[in-house]
VOVEXBA-583089 format. One record per residue (C-alpha): residue in three letters; residue number from 1; x, y, z. Coordinates in Angstrom, 1 decimal, padded with zeros to 4 digits. Each point is the difference from the previous one (the first is absolute). Layout:
% VOVEXBA-583089
tivo  guke  px  py  pz
ALA  NUM  X  Y  Z .
...
This chain:
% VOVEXBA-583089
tivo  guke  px  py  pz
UNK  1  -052.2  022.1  -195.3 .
UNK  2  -001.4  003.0  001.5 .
UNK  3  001.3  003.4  -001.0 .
UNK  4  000.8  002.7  002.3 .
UNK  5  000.0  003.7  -000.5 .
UNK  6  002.6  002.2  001.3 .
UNK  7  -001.0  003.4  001.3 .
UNK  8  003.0  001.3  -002.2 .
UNK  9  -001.6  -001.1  -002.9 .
UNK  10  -003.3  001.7  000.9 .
UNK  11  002.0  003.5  001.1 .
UNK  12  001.6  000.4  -003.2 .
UNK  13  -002.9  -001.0  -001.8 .
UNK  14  -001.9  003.1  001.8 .
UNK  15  002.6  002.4  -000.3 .
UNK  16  000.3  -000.4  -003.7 .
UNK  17  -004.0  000.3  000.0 .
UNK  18  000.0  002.7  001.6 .
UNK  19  002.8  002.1  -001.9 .
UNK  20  -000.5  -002.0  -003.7 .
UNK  21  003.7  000.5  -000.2 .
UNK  22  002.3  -002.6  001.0 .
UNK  23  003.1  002.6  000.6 .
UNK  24  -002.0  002.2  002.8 .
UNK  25  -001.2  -003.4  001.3 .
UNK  26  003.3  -001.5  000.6 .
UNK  27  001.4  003.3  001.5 .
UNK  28  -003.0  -000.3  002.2 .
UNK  29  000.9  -003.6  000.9 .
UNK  30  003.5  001.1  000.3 .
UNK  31  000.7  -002.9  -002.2 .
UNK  32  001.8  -000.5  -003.8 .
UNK  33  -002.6  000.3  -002.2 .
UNK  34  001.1  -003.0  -001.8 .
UNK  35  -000.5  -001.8  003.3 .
UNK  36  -003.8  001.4  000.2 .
UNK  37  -000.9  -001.1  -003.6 .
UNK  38  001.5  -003.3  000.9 .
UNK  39  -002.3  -000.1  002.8 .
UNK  40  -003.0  001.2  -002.0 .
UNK  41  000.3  -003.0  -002.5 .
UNK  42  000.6  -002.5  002.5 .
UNK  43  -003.4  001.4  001.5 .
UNK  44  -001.8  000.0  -003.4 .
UNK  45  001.4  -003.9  -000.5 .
UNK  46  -001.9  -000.8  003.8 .
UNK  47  -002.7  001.7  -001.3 .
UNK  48  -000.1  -001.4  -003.2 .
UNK  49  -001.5  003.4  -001.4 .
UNK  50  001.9  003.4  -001.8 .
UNK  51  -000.5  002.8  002.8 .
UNK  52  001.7  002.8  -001.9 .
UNK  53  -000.2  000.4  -003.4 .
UNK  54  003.2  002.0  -001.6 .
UNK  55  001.5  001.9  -002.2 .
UNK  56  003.2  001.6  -000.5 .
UNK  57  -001.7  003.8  000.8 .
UNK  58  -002.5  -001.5  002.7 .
UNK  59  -001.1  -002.5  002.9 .
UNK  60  -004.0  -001.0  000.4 .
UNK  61  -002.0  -002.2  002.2 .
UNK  62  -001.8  -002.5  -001.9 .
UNK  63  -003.3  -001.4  001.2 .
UNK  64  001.3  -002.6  001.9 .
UNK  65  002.5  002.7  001.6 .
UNK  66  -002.8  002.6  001.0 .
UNK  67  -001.5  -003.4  001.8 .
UNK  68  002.8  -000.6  001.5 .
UNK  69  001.0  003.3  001.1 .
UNK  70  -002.6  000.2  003.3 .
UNK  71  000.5  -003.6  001.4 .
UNK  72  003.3  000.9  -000.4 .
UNK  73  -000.2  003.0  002.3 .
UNK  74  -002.0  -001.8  002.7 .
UNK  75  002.4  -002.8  000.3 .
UNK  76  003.4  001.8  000.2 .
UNK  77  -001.8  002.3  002.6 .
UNK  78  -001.0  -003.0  001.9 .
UNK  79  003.5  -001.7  -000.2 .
UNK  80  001.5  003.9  001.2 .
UNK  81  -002.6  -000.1  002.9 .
UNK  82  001.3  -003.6  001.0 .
UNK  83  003.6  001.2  000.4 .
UNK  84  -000.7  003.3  001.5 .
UNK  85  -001.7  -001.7  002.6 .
UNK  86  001.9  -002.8  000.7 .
UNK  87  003.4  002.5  000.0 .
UNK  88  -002.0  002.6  002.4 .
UNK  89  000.4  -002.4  003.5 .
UNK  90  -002.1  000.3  002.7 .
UNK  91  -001.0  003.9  000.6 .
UNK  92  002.6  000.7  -002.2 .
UNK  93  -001.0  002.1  -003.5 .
UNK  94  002.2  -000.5  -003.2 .
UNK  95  001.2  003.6  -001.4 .
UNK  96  -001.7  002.1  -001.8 .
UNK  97  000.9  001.4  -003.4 .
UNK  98  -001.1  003.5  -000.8 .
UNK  99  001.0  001.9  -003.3 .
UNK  100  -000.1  003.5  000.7 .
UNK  101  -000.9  001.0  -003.7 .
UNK  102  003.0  002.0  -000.3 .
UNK  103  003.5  -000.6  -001.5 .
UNK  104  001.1  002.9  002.8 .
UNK  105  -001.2  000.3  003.9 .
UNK  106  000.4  003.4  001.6 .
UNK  107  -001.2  000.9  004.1 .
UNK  108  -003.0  001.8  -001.7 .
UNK  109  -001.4  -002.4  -002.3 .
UNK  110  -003.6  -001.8  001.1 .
UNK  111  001.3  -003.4  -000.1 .
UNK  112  003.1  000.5  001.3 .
UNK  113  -001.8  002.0  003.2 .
UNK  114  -002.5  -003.0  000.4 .
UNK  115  002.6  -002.9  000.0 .
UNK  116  002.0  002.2  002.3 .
UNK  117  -003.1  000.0  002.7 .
UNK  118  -000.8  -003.1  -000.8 .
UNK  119  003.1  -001.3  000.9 .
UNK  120  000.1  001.7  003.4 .
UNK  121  -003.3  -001.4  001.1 .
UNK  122  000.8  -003.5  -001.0 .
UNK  123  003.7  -000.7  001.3 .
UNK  124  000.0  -003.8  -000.1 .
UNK  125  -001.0  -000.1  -002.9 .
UNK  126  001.6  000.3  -003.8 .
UNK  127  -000.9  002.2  -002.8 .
UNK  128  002.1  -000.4  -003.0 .
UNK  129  000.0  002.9  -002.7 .
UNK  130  001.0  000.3  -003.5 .
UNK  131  -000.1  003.3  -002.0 .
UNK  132  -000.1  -001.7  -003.4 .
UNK  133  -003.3  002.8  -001.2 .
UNK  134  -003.2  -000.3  -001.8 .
UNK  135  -003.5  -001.5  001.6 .
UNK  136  -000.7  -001.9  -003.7 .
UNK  137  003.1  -002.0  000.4 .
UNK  138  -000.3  -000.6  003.8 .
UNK  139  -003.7  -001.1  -000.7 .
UNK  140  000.8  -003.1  -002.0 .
UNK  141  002.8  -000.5  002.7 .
UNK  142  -002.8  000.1  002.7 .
UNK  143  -002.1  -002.4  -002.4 .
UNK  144  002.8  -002.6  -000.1 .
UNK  145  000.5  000.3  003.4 .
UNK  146  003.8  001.5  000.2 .
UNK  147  -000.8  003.1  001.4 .
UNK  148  -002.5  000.5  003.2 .
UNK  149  -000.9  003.7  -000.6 .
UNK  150  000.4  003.2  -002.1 .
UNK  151  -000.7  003.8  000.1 .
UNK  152  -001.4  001.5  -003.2 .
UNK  153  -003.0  001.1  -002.1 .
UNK  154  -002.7  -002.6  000.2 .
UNK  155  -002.4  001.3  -001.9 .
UNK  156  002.7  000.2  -002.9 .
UNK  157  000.2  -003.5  -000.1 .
UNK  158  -001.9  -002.3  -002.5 .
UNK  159  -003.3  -001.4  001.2 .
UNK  160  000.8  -003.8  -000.4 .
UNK  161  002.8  001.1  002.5 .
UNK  162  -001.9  002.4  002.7 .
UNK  163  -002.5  -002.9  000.1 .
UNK  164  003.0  -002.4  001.1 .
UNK  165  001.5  002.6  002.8 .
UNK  166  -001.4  002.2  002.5 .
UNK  167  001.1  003.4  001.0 .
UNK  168  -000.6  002.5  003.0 .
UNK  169  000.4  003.3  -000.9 .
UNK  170  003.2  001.8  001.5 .
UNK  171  000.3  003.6  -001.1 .
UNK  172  -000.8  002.4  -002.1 .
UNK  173  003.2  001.4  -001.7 .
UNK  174  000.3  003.4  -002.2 .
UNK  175  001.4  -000.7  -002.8 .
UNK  176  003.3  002.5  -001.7 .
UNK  177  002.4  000.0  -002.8 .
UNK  178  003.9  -000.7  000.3 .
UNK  179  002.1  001.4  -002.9 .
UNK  180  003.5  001.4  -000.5 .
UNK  181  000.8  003.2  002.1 .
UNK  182  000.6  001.4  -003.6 .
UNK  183  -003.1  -000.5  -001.1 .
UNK  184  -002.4  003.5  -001.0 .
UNK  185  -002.4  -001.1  002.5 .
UNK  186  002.6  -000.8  003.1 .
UNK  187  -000.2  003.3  001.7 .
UNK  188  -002.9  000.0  001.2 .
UNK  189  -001.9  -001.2  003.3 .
UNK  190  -002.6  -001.4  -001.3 .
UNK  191  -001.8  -000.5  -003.6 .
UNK  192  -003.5  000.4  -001.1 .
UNK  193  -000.8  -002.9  -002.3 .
UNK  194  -000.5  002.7  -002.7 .
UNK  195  003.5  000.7  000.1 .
UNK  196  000.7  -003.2  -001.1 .
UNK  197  -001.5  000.9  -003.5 .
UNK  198  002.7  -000.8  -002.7 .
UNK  199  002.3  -002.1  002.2 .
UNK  200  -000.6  -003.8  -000.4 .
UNK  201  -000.2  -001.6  003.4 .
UNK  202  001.8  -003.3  000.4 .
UNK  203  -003.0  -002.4  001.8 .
UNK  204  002.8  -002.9  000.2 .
UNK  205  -002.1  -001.8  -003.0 .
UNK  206  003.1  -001.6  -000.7 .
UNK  207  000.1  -002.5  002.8 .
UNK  208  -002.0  -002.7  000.7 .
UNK  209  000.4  -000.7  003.2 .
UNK  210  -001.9  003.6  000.9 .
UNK  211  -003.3  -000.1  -002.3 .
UNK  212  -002.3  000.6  002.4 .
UNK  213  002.3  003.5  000.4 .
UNK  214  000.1  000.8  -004.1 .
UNK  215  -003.9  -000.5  000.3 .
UNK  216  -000.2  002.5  002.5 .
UNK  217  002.2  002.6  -001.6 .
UNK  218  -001.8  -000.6  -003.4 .
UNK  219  -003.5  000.5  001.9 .
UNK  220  001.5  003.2  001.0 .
UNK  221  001.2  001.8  -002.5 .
UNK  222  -002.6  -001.6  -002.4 .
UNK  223  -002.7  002.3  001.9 .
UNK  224  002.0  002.7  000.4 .
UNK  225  001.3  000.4  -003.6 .
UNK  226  003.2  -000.9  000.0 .
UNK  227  003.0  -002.0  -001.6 .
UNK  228  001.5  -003.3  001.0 .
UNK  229  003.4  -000.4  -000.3 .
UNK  230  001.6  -003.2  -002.6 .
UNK  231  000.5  -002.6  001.9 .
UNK  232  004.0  -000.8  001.3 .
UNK  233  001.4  -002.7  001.4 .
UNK  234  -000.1  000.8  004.0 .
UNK  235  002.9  000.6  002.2 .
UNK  236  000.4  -001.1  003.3 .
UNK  237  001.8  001.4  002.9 .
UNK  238  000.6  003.6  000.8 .
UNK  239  003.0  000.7  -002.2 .
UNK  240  -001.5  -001.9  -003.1 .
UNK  241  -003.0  002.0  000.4 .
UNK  242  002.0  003.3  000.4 .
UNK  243  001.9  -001.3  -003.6 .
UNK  244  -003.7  -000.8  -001.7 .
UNK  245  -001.4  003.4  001.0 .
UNK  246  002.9  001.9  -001.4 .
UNK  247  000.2  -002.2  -002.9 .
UNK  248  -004.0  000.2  -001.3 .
UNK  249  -000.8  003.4  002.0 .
UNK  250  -003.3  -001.0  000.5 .
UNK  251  -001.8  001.0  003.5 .
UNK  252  -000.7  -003.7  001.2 .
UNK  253  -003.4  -000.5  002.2 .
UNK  254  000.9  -001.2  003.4 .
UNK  255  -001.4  001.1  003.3 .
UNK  256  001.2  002.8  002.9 .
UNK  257  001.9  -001.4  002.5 .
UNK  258  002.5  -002.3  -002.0 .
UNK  259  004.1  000.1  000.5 .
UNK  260  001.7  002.4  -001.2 .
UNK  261  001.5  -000.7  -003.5 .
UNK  262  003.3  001.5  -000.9 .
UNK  263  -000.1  003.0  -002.7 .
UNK  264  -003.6  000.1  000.0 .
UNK  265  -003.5  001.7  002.1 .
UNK  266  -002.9  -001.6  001.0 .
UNK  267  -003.2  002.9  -000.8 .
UNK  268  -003.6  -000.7  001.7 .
UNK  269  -003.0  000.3  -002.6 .
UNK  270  -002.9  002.1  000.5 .
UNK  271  -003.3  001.0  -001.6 .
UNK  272  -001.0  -002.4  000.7 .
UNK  273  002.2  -002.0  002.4 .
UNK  274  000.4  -003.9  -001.5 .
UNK  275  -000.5  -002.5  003.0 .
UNK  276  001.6  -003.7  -000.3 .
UNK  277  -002.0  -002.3  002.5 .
UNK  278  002.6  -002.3  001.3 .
UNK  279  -000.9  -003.4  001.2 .
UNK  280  001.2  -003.0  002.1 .
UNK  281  -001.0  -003.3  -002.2 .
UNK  282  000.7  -003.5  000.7 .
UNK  283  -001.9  -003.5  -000.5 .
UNK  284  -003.5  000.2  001.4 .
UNK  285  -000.3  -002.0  003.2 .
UNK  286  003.8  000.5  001.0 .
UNK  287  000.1  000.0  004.1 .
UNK  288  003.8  000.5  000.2 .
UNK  289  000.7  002.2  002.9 .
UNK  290  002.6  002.1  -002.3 .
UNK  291  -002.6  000.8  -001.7 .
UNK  292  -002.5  001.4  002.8 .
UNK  293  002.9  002.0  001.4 .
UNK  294  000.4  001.7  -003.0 .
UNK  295  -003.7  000.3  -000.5 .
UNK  296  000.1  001.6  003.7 .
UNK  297  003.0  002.1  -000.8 .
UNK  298  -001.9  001.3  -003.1 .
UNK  299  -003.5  001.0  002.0 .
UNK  300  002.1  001.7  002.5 .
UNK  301  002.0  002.1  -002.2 .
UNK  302  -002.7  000.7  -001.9 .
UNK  303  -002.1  001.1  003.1 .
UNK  304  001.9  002.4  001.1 .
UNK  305  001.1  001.5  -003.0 .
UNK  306  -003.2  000.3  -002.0 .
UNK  307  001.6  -002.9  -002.9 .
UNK  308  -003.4  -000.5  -001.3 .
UNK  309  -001.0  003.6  -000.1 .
UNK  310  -000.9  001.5  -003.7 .
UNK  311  001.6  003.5  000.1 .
UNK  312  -002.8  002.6  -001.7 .
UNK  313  000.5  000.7  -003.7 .
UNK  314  001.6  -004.0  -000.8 .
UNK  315  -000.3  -002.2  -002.5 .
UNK  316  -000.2  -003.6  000.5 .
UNK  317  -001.6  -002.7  -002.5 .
UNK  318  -003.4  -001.5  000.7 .
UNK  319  001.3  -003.3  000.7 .
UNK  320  002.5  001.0  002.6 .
UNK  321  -002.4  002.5  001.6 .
UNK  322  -002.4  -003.4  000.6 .
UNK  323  002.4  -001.8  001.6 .
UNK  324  000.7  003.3  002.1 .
UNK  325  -003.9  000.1  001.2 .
UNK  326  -000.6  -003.7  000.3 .
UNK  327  002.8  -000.2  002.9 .
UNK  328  -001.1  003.0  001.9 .
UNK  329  -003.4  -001.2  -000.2 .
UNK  330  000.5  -003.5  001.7 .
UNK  331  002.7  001.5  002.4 .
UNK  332  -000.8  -000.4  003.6 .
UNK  333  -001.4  003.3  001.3 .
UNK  334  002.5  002.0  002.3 .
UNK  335  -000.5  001.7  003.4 .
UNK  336  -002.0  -000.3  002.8 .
């Protein structure tokens, strides 16, 4: 008889590959995780090989599991492909899904500015958004093919995951620290790095759905001499965050710009001022028109507003800096 493998199988299968933790995965799959474990052994018994070997403190791929893993990718984005374009019609383009790698929006934020535009300039068309925050957790999204595009730190990313993706480099954003409007440092306008001496800086280590974020911070404050912050459990949403930085009272790095959070003050750094390159990143080879208006929407804001412009006396790491100078090198020449 011949045996047939259900895509369901195969998703849950990658999820729990990708997060070795059969909890997160089922969240992911918005599914009982009892459901997703059934579904994992009924895929091991097709298979007729162990793909996870466990324990009761952790989850790992076994041989036949890592082998597994990239066939498996390839033929769930295959199958996704197949329905997208067979639900699109004739001229017609599915939605697209955009996280806005933020758990807030706000009129000033990049993302929020560039789905706006977007928008505008592509009328008949539909761009979905979701504001659930982090690049790292809307990367493996993007990799499974449930999400069409992100905003974020690429170069923050891991390298088996920047080789999957592609990014176009969006803007170049200074980077600050939010605390309590108690806080010793609160009154000011803006804050020297120095001044940070002796107060631990919360880098968001604590989630991990915003790595590529705690790398950044830790690159910065690593070279400047300074203290990370223990890692909490992150809030979301602007009175949870206004709760967590009067609870901890530690200045948490975030960028200028962002909403205003009740109770607490948003300070610019300085000497030198920290840069956050902001990306767009989706699937390499994705032609959605969503995603060229936003593309478009980007290069125009950033045109006339000097997005991609590195203010004297920044700091930006290496890797970030490269991706900054490999777009403007291959950008078509302007004027006439």
């Amino acid at each position: 008889m011949p045996r047939d493998l259900h895509p369901r199988l195969l998703r849950g299968f990658v999820a729990t590959a990708e997060t070795l933790h059969f909890g997160r995965a089922a969240e992911r799959l918005y599914v009982a995780q009892q459901a997703l474990s059934r579904d994992v052994r009924s895929l091991e018994g097709l298979l007729g090989d162990t793909l996870f070997t466990r324990t009761t403190r952790s989850v790992e791929l076994t041989p036949a599991g890592r082998r597994l893993l990239p066939k498996a990718r390839r033929l769930l984005a295959l199958h996704d492909e197949i329905l997208a374009e067979a639900g699109s019609g004739a001229g017609a383009a599915r939605p697209l899904l955009l996280d806005l790698n933020s758990d807030v929006t706000g009129p000033d934020l990049t993302a929020d500015r560039v789905l706006r535009r977007a928008r505008a300039a592509w009328p008949e068309g539909e761009l979905l958004a979701r504001f659930h925050g982090g690049l790292a957790a809307a990367a493996a999204e993007l990799l499974a093919h449930r999400l069409d595009a992100s905003f974020g730190r690429f170069a923050g990313l891991s390298a088996p995951v920047r080789g999957q993706l592609a990014q176009s480099p969006v803007r170049l954003e200074r980077v600050s620290v939010m605390m309590a409007d108690t806080h010793p440092l609160a009154g000011r306008p803006v804050l020297r790095l120095a001044e940070l001496a002796g107060h631990p800086v919360d880098i968001c280590a604590g989630n991990p759905a915003t790595t590529e974020w705690a790398d950044l911070g830790a690159r910065l404050l690593r070279e400047h001499g300074l203290a990370a912050a223990e890692p909490y459990v992150p809030p979301v949403g602007l009175d949870e965050t206004a709760r967590y930085l009067a609870r901890h009272g530690d200045p948490m790095l975030t960028t200028v710009g962002g909403p205003k959070i009740p109770g607490a003050v948003n300070v610019p750094l300085v000497e030198p001022v920290p840069l956050c390159l902001v990306s767009l990143v989706h699937r390499p080879g994705e032609r959605h028109p969503g995603l060229r208006a936003l593309a478009t929407a980007a290069g125009e804001l950033g045109t006339a507003e000097g997005w991609l412009s590195r203010p004297t006396g920044s700091w930006l790491p290496a890797a970030d800096a490269e991706l900054v100078a490999v777009a403007q090198s291959t950008a078509p020449a302007s004027g006439g």
